[in-house]
KEZAKOL-588500 format. One record per residue: x, y, z of N, C-alpha, C in turn; residue number from 1. Coordinates in pm, whole numbers. Atoms other than C-alpha are relative to their C-alpha. Last residue first. Layout:
       nX       nY       nZ      caX      caY      caZ       cX       cY       cZ   seq
        X        Y        Z        X        Y        Z        X        Y        Z   NUM
...
//
This chain:
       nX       nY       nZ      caX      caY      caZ       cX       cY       cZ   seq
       98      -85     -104     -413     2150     2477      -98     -123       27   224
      -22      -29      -95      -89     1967     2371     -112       34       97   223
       -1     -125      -49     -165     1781     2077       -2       46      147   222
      109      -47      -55      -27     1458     2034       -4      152        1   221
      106      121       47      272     1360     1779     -155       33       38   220
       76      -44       97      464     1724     1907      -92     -114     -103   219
      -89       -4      157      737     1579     2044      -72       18     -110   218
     -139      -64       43      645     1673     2379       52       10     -116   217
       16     -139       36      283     1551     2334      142      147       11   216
       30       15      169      411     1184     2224      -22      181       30   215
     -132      -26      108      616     1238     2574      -38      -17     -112   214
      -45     -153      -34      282     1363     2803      134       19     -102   213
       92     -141       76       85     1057     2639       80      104        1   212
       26      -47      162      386      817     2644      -98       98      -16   211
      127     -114      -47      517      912     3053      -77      -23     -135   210
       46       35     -122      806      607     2984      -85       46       64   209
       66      -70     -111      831      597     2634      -30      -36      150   208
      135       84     -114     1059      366     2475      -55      105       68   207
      -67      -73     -125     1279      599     2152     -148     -104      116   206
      102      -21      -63     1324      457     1818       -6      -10      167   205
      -59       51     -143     1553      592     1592     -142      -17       72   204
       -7       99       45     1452      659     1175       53     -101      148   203
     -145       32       58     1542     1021     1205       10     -197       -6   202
      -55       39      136     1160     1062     1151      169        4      -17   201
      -12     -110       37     1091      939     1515       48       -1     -161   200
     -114      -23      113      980      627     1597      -32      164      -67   199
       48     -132       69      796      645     1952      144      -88      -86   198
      -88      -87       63      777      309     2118      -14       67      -93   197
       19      -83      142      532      194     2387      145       26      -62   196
     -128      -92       22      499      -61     2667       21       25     -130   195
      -84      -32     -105      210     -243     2805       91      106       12   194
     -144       55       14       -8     -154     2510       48       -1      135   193
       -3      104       52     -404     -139     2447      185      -45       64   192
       95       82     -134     -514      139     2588       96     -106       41   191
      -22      -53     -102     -206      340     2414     -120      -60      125   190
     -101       82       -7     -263      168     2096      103       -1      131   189
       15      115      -20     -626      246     2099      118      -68       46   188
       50       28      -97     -543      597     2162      -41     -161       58   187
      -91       22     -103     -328      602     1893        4      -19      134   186
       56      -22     -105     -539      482     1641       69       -9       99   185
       11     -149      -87     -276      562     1393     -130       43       52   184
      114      -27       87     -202      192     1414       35      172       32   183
      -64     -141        9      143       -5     1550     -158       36     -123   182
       78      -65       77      118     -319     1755       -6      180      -45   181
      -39     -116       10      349     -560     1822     -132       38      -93   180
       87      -89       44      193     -858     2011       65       99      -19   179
      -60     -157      -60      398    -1138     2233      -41       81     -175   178
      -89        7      104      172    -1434     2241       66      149       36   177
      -91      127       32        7    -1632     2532       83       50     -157   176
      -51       31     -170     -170    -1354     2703       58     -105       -6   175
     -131      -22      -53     -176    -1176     2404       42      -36      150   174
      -62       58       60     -456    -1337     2256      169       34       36   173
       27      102      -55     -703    -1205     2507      114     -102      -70   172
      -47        7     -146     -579     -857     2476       21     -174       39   171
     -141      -23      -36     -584     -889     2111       18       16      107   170
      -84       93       61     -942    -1010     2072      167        8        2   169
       -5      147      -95    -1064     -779     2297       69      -94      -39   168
     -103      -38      -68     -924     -483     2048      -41     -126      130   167
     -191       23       76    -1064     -689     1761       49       26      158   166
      -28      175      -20    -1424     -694     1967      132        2      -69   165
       22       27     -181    -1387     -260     2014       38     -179       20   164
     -170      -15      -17    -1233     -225     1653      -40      -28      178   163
     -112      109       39    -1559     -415     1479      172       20      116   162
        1      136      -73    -1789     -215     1691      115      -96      -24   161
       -2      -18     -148    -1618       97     1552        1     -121       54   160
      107      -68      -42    -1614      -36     1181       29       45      199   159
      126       93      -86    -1319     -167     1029      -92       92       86   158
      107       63       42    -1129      -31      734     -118      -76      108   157
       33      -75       62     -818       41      962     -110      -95     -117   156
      178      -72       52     -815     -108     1228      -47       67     -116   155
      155       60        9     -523     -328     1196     -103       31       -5   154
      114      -79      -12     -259      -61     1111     -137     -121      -26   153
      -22      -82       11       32     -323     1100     -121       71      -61   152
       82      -55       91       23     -586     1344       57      114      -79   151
       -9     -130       22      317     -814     1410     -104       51      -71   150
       50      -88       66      248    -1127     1632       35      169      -69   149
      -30     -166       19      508    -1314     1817     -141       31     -122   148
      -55      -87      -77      515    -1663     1926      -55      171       39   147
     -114      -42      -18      287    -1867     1722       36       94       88   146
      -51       63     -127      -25    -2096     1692      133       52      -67   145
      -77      137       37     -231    -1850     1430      104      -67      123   144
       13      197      -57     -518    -1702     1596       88      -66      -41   143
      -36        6     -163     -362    -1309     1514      -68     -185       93   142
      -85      -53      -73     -273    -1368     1199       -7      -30      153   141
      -74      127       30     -586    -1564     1067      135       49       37   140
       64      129      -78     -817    -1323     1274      108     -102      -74   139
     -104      -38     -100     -628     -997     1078      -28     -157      121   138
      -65        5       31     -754    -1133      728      101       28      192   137
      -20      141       19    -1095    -1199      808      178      -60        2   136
       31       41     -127    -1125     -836      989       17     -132      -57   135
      -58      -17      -99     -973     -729      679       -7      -27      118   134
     -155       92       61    -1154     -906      393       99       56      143   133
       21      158      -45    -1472     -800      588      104      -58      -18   132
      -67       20      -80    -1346     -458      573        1     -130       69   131
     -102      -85      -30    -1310     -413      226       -6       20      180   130
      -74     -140      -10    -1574     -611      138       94       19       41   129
       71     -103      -88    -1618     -943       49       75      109      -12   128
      162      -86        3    -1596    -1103     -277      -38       51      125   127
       42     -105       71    -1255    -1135     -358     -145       26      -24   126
      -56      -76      -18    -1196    -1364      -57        1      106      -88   125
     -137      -24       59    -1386    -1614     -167       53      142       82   124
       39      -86       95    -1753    -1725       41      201       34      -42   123
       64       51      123    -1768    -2044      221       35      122     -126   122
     -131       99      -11    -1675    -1916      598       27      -26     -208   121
      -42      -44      165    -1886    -1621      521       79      -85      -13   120
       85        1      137    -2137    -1717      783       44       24     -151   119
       39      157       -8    -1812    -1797     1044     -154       22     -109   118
     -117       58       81    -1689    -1443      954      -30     -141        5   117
      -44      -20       93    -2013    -1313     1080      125      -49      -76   116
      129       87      100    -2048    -1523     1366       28       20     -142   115
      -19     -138       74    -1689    -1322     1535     -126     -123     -111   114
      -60      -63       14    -1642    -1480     1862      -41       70     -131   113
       83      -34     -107    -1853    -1788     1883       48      149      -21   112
      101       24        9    -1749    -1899     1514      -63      102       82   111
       34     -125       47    -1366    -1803     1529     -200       -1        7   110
      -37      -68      -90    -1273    -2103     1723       10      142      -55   109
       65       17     -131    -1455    -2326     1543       64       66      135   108
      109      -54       18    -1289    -2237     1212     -114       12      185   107
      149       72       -8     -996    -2387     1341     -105      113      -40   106
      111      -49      -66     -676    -2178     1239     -121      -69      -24   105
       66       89     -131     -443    -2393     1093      -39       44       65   104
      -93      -17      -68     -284    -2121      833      -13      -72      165   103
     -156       16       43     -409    -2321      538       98       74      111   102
      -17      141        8     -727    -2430      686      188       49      -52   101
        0       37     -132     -826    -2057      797       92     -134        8   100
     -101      -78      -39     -772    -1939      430       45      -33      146    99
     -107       66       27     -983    -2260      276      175       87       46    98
      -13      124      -32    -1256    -2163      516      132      -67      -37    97
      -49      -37      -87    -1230    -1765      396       37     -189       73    96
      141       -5      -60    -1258    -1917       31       99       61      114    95
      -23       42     -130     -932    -1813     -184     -133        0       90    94
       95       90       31    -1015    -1666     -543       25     -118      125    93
      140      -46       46     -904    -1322     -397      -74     -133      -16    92
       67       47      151     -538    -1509     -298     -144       81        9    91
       68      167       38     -471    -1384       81      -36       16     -105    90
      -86       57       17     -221    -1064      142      -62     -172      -54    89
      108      153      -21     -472     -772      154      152      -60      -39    88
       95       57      139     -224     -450      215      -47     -126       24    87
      127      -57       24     -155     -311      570      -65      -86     -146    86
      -52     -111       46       95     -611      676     -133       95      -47    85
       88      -43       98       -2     -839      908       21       82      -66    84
      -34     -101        2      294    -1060     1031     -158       40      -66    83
      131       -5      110      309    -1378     1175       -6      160      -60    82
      -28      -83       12      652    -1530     1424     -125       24     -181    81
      -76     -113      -52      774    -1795     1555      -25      137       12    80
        5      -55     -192      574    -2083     1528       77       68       50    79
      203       28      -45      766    -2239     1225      -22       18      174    78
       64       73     -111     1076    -2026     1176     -109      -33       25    77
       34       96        0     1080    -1863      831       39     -104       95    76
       66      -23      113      991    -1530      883      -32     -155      -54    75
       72       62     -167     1261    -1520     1189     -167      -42     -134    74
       77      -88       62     1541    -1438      871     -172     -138      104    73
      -24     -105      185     1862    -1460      997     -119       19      -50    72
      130      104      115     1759    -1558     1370       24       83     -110    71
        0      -79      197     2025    -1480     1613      -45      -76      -29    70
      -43       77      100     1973    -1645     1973      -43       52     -124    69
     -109       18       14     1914    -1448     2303       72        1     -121    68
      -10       80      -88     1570    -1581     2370      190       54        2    67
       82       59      -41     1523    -1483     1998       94      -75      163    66
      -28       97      -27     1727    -1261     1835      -93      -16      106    65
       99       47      -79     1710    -1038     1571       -3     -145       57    64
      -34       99     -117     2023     -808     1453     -161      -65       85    63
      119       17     -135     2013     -577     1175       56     -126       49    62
       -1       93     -139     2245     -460      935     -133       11        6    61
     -111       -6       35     2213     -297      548       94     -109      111    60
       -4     -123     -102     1834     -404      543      149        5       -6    59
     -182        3       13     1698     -634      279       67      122       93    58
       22      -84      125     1264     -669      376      203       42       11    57
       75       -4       91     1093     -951      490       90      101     -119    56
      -82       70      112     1308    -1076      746      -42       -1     -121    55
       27      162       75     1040    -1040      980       95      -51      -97    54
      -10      103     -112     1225     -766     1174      -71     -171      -39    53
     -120       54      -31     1283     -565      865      -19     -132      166    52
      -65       88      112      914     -570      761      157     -104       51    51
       58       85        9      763     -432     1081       59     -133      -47    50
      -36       96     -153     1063     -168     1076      -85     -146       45    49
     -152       33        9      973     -107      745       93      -84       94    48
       30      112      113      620      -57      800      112      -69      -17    47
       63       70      -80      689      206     1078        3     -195      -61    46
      -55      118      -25      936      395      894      -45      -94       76    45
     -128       -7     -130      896      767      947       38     -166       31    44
     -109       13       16      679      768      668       88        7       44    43
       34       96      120      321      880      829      162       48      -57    42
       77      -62      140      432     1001     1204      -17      -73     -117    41
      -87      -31       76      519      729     1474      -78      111     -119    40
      106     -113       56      348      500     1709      127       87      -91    39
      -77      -68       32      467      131     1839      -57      119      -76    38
       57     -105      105      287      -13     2084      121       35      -86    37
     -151     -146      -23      454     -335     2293     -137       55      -96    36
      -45      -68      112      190     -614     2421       41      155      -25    35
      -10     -135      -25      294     -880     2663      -43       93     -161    34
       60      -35      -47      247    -1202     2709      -60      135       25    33
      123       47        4      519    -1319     2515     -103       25      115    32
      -42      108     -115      809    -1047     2497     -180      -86       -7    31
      142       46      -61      880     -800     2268       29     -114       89    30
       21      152      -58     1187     -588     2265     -179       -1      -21    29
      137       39     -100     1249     -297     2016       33     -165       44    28
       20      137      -99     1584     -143     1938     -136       22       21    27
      132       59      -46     1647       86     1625       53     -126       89    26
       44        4     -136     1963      332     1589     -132      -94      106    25
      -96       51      -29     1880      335     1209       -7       40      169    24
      -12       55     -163     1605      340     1005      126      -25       38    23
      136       28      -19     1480      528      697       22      -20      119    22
       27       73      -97     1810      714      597     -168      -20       80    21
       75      -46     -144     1800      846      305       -2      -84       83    20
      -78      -53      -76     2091      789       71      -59       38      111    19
      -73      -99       86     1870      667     -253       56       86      124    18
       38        5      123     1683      449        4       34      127      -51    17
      -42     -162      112     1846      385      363      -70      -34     -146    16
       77       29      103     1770      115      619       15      114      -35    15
       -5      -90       27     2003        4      964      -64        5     -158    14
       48       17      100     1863     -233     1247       67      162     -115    13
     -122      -44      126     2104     -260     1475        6      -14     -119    12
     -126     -108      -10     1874     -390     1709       33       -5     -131    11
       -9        0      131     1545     -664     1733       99      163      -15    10
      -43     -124      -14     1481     -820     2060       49       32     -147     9
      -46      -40      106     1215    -1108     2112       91      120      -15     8
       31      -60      103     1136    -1300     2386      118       69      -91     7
     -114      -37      120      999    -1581     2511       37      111      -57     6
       36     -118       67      808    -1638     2898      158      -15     -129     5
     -128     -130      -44      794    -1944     3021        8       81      -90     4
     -179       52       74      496    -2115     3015       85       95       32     3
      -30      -99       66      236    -2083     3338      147      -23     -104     2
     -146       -6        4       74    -2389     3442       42      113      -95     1
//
């Protein structure tokens, strides 16, 4: 039985610091089943836009609504809505077991799928590496029982193999959640996405409808 599809639209978002404008003119939809890209040069507001749509971060407007229905801050709706942000976000003296347990992710459904993180179940969070903490950290995001997923630069720190099983792992997880994803693997994000959006640095973001041939119009891709 197929659910019904939920989704998300997020407008009239506007963000300035000491008079600059970070974001304004912004619409993205998501939708459950589906996953959007979003790509963009470094500081053109990617993070921000992440932020502002979780309700994370004070914006002058914005507008996010669900199904229709304004949500002041979607962040704290249970089952609505997860966010990864680039920095580590779990306690250091935090086991990976007691990190799974607190965002009700079964351990037993990471096991078959990713062994390694099921042998470190036990171990703290300030003792693995740098990309173990990240591949541990993006699995309790993206398994948690909710709507919407927001990544932000998930691969980074992870090994090839690691970004090939992640990028399965997000196909397979987006067939019951709606998935924003924004890395500057752009190729990945371009396998990987139904439907793309370019943020430009005036802080607007534009839906591609050709995205390789229009990131290489605007000069993001190279041409030759």
């Amino acid at each position: 039985m197929n659910r019904p599809t939920t989704t998300l639209e997020a407008d009239s978002i506007w963000l300035q610091f000491g008079g600059r404008k970070i974001l304004q003119s912004v619409y993205v939809k998501l939708e459950t089943g589906q996953i959007t890209g979003l790509l963009g040069r470094n500081g053109s507001g990617k993070s921000c836009l992440l932020k502002s749509i979780m309700g994370l971060m004070p914006t002058e407007t914005q507008s996010v609504r669900v199904d229709g229905h304004y949500v002041e801050k979607p962040y704290q709706q249970p089952g609505l809505i997860r966010y990864l942000p680039q920095h580590p976000f779990v306690p250091p003296s935090m086991t990976i077991r007691a990190a799974f347990d607190w965002y009700g992710v079964k351990m037993d459904e990471i096991a078959t799928e990713y062994p390694k993180i099921d042998d470190l179940k036990n171990q703290r969070i300030g003792q693995l590496s740098g990309g173990e903490k990240r591949l541990a950290e993006i699995l309790l995001i993206l398994k948690s029982d909710t709507a919407f997923v927001l990544l932000d630069e998930p691969f980074s720190h992870l090994m090839p193999v690691q970004i090939e099983q992640l990028q399965q792992t997000i196909r397979q997880e987006s067939r019951r959640k709606g998935i924003l994803l924004s890395d500057h693997l752009y190729r990945s994000v371009l396998d990987l996405s139904d439907s793309v959006y370019f943020l430009n640095t005036g802080g607007r973001t534009i839906r591609l409808n050709a995205p390789e041939q229009e990131l290489k119009d605007r000069g993001y891709l190279s041409s030759e």
